[in-house]
KOLLUM-185574 format. One record per residue: residue in one letter; x, y, z of N, C-alpha, C, O, CB in turn. Coordinates in steps of 0.05 Angstrom, whole numbers, padded with zeros to 5 digits, always signed. Glycine has a CB too. Layout:
<sites>
AXYZXYZXYZXYZXYZ;...
</sites>
This chain:
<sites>
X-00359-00037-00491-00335-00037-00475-00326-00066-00469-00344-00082-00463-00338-00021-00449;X-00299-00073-00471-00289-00098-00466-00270-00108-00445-00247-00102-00442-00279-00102-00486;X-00281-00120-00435-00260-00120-00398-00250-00145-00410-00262-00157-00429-00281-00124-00355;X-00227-00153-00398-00206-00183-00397-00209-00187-00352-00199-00175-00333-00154-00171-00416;X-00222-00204-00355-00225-00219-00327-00201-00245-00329-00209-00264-00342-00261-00232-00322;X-00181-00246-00320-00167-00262-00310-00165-00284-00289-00163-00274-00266-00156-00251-00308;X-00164-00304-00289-00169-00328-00268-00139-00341-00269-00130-00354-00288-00196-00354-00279;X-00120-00336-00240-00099-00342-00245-00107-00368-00235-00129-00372-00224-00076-00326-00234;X-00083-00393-00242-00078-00421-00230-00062-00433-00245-00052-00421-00263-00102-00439-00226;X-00055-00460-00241-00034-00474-00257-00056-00492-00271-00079-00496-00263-00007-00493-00238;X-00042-00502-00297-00059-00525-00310-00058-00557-00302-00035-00567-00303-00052-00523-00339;X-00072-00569-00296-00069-00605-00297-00091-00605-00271-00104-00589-00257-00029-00623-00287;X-00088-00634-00276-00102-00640-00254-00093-00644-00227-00108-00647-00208-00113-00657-00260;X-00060-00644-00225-00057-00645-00197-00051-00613-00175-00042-00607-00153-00032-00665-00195;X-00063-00600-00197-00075-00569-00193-00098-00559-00178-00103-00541-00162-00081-00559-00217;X-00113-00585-00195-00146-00572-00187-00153-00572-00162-00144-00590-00146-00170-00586-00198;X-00169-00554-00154-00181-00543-00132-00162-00539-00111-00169-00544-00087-00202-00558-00124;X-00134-00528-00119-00116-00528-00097-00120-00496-00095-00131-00483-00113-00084-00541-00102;X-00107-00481-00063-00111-00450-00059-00100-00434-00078-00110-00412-00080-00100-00440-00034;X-00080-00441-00096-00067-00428-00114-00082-00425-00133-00082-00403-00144-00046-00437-00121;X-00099-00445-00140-00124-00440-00164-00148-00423-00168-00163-00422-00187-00137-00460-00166;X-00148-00404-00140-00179-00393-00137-00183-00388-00158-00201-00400-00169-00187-00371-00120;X-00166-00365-00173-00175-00354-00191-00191-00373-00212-00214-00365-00218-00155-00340-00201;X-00184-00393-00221-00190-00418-00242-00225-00414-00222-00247-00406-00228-00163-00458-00239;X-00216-00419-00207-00249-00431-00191-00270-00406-00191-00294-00407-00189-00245-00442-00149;X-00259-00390-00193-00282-00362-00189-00293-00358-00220-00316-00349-00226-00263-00326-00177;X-00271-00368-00242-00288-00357-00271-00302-00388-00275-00326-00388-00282-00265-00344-00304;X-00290-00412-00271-00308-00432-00273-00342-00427-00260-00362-00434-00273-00294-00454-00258;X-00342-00414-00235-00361-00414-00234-00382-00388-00242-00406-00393-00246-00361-00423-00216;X-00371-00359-00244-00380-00348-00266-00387-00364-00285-00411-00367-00285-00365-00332-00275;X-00373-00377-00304-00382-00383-00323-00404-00406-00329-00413-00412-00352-00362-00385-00334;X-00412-00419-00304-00426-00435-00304-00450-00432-00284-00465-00450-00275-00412-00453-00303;X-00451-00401-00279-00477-00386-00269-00480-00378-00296-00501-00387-00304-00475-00361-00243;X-00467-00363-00317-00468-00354-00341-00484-00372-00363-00496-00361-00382-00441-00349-00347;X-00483-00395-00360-00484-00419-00381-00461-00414-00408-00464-00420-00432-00520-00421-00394;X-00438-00402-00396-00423-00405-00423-00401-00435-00413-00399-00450-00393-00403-00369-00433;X-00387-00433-00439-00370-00452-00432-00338-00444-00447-00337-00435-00470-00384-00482-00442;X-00312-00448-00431-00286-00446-00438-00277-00451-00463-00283-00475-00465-00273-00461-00423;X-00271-00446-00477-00248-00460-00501-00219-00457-00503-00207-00435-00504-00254-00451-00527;X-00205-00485-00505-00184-00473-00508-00168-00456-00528-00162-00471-00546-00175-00486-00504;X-00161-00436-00532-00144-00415-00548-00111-00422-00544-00097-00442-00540-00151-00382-00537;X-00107-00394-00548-00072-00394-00549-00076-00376-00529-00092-00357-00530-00050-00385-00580;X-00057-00383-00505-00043-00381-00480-00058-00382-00456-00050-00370-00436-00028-00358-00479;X-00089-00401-00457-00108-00414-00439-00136-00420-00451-00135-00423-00476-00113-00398-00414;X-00159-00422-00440-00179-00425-00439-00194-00404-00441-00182-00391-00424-00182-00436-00424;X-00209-00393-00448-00228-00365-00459-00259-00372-00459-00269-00393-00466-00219-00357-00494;X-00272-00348-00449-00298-00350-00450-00312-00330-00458-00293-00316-00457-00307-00357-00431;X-00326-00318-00464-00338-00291-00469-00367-00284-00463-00386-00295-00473-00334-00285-00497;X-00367-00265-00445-00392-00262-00430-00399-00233-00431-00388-00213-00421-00389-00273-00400;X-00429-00236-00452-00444-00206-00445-00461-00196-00422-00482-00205-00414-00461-00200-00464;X-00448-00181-00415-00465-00162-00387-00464-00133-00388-00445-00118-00389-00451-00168-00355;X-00500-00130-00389-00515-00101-00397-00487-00083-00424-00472-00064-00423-00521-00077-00357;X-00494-00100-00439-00469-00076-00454-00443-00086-00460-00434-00083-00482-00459-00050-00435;X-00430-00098-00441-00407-00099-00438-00400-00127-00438-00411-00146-00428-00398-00084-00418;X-00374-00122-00458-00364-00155-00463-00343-00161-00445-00323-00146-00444-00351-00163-00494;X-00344-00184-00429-00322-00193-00410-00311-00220-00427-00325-00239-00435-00336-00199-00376;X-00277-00216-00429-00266-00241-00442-00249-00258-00418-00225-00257-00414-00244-00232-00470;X-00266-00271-00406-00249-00282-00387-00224-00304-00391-00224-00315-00413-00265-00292-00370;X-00207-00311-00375-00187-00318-00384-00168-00334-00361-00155-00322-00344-00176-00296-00396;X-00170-00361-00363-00148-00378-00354-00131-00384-00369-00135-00392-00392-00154-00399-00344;X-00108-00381-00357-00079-00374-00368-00076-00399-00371-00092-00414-00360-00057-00359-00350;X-00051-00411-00388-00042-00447-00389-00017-00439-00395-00005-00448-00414-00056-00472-00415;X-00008-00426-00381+00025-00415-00388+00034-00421-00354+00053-00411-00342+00029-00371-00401;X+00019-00437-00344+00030-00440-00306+00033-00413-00301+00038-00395-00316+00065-00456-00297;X+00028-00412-00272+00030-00393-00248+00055-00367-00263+00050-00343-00270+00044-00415-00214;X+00081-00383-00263+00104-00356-00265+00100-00342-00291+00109-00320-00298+00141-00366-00264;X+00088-00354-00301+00092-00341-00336+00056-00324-00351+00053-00313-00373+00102-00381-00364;X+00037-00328-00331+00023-00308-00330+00022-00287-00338-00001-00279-00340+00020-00305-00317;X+00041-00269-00346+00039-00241-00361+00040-00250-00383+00029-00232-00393+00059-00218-00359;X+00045-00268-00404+00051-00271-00429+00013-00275-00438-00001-00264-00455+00077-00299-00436;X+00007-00294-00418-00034-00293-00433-00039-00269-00432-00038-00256-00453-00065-00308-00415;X-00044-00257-00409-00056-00221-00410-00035-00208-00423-00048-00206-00444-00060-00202-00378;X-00015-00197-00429-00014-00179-00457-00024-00189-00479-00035-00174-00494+00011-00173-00466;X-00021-00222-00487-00039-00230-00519-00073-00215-00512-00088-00200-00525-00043-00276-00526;X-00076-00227-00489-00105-00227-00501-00112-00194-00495-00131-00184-00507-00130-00252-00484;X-00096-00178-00477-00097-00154-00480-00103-00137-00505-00120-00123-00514-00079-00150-00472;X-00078-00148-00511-00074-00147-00551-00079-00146-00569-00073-00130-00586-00069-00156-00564;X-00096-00171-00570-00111-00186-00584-00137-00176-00587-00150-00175-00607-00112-00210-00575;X-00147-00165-00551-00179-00164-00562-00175-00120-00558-00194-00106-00567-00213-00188-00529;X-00155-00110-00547-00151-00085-00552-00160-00081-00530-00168-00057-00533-00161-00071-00573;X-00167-00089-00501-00172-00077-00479-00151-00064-00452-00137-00074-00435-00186-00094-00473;X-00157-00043-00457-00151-00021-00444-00135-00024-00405-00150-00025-00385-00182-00005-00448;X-00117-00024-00403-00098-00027-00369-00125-00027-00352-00130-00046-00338-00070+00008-00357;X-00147-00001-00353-00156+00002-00331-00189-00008-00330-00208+00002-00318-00150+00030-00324;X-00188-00038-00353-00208-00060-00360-00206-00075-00360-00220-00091-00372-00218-00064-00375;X-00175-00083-00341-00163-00110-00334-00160-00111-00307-00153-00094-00292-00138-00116-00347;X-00169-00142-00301-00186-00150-00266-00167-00177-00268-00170-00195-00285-00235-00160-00264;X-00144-00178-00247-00139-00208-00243-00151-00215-00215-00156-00199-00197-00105-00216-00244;X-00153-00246-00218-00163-00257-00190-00148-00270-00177-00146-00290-00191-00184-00272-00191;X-00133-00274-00158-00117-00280-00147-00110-00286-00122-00110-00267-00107-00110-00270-00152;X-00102-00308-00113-00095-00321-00084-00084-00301-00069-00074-00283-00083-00074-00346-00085;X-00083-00297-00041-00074-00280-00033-00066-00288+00001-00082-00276+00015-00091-00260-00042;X-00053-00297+00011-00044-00311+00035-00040-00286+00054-00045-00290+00078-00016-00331+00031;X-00034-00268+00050-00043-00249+00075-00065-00242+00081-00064-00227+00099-00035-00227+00076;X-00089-00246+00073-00117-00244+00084-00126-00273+00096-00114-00295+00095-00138-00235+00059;X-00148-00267+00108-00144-00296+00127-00169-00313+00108-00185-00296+00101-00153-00292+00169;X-00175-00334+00101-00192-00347+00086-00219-00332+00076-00234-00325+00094-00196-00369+00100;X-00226-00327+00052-00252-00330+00048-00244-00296+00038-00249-00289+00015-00275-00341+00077;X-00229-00272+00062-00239-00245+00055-00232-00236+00024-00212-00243+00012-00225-00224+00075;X-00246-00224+00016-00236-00206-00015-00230-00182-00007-00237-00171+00014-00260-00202-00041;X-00211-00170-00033-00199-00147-00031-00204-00140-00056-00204-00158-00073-00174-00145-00022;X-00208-00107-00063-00215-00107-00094-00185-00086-00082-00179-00082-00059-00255-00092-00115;X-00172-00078-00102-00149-00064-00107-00144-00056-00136-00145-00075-00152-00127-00079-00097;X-00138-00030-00145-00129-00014-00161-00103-00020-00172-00099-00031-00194-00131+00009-00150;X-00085-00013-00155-00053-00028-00166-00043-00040-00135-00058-00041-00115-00023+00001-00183;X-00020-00046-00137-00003-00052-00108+00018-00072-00125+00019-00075-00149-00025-00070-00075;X+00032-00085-00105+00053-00091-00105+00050-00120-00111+00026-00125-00115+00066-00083-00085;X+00070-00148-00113+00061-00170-00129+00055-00194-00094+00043-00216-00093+00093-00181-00161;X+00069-00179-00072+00072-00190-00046+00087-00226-00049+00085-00247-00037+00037-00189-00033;X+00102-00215-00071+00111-00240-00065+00094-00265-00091+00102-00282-00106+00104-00245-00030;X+00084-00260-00088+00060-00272-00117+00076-00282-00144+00085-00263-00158+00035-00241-00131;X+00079-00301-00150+00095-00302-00178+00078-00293-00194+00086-00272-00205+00107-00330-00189;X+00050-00301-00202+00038-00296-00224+00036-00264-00227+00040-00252-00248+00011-00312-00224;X+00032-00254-00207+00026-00215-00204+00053-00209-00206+00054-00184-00208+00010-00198-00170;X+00083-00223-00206+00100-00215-00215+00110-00212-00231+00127-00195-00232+00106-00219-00211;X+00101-00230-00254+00101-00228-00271+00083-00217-00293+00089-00204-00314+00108-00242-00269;X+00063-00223-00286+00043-00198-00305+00050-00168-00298+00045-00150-00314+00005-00201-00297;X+00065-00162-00272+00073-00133-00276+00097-00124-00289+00100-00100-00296+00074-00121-00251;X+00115-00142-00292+00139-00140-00305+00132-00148-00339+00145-00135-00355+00163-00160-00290;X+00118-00163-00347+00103-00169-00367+00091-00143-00381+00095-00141-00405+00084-00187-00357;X+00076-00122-00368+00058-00100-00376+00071-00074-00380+00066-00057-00397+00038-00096-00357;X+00098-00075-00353+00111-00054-00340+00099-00037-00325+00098-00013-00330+00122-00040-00355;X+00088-00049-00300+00064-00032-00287+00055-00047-00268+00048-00070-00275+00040-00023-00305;X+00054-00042-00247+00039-00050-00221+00007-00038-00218-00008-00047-00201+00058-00038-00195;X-00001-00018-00238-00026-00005-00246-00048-00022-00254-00070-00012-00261-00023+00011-00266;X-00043-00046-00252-00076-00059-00249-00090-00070-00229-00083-00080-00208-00081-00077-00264;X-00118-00067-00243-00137-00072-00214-00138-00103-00213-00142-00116-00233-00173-00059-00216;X-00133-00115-00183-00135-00144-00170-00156-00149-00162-00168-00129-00156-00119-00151-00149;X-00168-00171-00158-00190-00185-00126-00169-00205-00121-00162-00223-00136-00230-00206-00131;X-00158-00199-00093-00145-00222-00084-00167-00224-00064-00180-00208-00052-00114-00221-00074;X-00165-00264-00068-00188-00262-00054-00162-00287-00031-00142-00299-00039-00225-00273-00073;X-00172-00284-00006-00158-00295+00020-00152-00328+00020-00167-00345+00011-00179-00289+00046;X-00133-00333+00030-00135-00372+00026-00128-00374+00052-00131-00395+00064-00110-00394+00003;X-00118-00348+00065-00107-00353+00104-00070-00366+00093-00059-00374+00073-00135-00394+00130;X-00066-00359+00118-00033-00376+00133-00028-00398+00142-00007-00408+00148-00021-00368+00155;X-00052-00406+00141-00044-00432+00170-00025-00448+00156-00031-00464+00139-00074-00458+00182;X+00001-00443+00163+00019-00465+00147+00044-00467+00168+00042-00449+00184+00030-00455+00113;X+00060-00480+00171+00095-00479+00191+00108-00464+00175+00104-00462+00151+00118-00509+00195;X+00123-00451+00188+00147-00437+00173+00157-00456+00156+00160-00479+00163+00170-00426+00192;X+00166-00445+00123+00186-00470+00110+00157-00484+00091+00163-00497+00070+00205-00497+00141;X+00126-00482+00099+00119-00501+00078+00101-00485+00058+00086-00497+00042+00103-00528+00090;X+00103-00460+00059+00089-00444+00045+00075-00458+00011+00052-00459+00001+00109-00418+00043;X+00096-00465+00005+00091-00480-00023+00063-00507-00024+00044-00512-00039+00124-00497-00029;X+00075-00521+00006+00056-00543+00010+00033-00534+00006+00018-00546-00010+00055-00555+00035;X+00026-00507+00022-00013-00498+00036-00017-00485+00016-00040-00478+00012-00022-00476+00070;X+00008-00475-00008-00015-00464-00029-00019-00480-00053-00031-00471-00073-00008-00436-00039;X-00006-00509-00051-00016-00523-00070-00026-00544-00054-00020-00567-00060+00002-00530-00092;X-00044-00535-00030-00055-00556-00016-00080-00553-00025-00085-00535-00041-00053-00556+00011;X-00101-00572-00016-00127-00566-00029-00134-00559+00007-00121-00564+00028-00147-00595-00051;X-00163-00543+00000-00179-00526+00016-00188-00550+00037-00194-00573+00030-00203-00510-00002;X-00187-00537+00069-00207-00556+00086-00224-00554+00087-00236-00537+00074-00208-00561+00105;X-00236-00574+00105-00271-00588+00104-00288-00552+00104-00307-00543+00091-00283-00616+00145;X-00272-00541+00125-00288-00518+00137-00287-00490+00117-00304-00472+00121-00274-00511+00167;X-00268-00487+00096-00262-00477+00079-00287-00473+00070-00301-00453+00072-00245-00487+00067;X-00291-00505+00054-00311-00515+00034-00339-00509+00041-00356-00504+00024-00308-00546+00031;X-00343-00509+00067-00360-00500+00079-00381-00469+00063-00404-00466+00055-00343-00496+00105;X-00355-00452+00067-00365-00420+00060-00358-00417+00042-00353-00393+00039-00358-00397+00074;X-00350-00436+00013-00329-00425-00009-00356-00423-00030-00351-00411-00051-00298-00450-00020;X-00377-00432-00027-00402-00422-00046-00403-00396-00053-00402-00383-00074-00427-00427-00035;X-00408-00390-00012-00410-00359-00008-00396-00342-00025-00404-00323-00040-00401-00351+00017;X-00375-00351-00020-00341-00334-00018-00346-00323-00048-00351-00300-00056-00303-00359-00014;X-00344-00350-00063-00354-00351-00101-00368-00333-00115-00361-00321-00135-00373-00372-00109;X-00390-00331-00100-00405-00321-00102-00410-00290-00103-00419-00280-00123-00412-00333-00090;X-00402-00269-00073-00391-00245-00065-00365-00240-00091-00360-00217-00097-00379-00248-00030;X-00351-00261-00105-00324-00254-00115-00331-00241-00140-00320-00222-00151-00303-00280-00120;X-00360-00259-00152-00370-00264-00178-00384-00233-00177-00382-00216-00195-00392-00295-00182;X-00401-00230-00147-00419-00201-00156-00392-00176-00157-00397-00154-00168-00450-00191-00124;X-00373-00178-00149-00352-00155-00150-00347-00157-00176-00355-00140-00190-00326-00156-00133;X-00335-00175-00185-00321-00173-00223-00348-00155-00238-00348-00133-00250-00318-00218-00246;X-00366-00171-00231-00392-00156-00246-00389-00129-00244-00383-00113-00262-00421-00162-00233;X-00395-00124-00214-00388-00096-00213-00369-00076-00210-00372-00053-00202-00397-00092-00203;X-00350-00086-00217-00327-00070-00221-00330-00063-00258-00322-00042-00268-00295-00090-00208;X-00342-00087-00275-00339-00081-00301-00367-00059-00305-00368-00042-00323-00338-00111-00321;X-00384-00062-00291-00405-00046-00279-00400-00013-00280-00403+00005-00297-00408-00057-00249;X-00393-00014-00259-00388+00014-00237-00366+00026-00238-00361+00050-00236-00389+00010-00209;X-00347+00003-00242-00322+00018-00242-00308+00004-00221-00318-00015-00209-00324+00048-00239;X-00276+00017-00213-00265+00001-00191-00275+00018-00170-00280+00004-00150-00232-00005-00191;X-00280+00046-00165-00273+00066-00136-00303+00053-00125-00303+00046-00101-00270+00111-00141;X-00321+00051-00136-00345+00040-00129-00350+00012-00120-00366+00002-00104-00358+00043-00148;X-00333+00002-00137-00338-00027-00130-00316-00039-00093-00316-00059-00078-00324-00045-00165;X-00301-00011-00094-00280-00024-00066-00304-00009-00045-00308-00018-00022-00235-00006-00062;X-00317+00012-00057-00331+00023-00036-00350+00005-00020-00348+00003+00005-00346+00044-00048;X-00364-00005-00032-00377-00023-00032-00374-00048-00015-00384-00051+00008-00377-00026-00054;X-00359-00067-00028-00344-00091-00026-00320-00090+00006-00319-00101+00028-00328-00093-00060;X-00307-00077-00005-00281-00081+00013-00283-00072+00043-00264-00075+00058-00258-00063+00002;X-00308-00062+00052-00311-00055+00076-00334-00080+00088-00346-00077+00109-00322-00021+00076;X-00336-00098+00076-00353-00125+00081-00333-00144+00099-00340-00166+00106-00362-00142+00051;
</sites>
């Protein structure tokens, strides 16, 4: 069986490690608990990781934040995996720092990249981890705090955070999703 794990973020370096990037940061470090390493392809960076059985093609997008649906249908496509074997990871500013959410489908909340991968697919039917970056921002700078980078205190629990994000993907490609929110989402 072949899952597509998604790591949303923008490309460059005045990107990195900003809240908009989690996703980038959660398969980086999958993949480097994994010992694999990225390559670049056509429409991001690709890795491919066996677990018990099952092949996970993870995937940072290089198409920037708005244009995100165009990598996941290729590599959808490409490697033939199935709506309900596709996991994006994703910033999510209505949870308050650090919490994860595993979710089935829902809505894009405003999200360019989930806006466009659902208008991209035609379907709000896939399963997310948004994982939390918090609000703390003034009215008006929303843009600033999510291409701000993380504070001291953030950095603090973001091992943790990584970590809890990494054992859900597992087990959602695992168990499944109803199991894996069972689980997870009441933490």
């Amino acid at each position: 069986m072949k899952y597509l794990i998604v790591g949303l973020g923008n490309i460059g370096e005045e990107y990195r490690n900003t809240r908009h990037n989690i996703g980038f940061n959660v398969l980086d470090a999958l993949a480097k608990a994994s010992n694999i390493v990225f390559e670049d392809k056509r429409y991001g960076a690709v890795a491919t990781l066996s677990l018990k059985g099952r092949q996970l093609i993870l995937l940072k997008p290089s198409t920037y934040m708005n244009l995100s649906g165009n990598a996941v249908r290729y590599w959808m496509q490409q490697e033939k995996i199935p709506l309900e074997n596709l996991l994006i990871v994703v910033d999510d500013l209505a949870l308050p720092f650090g919490a994860l959410r595993l979710k089935p489908k829902g809505s894009d909340a405003g999200h360019n990249g989930l806006k466009h991968i659902a208008a991209t697919l035609g379907t709000q039917a896939y399963t997310r981890l948004r994982f939390g970056i918090g609000n703390d921002f003034p009215r008006g700078h929303q843009i600033d705090f999510v291409l701000g980078q993380f504070t001291e205190d953030d950095m603090k629990i973001m091992d943790d955070r990584i970590a809890i994000a990494i054992d859900i993907i597992k087990s959602f490609c695992l168990a499944g999703v109803a199991i894996t929110m069972n689980q997870y989402n009441k933490k």
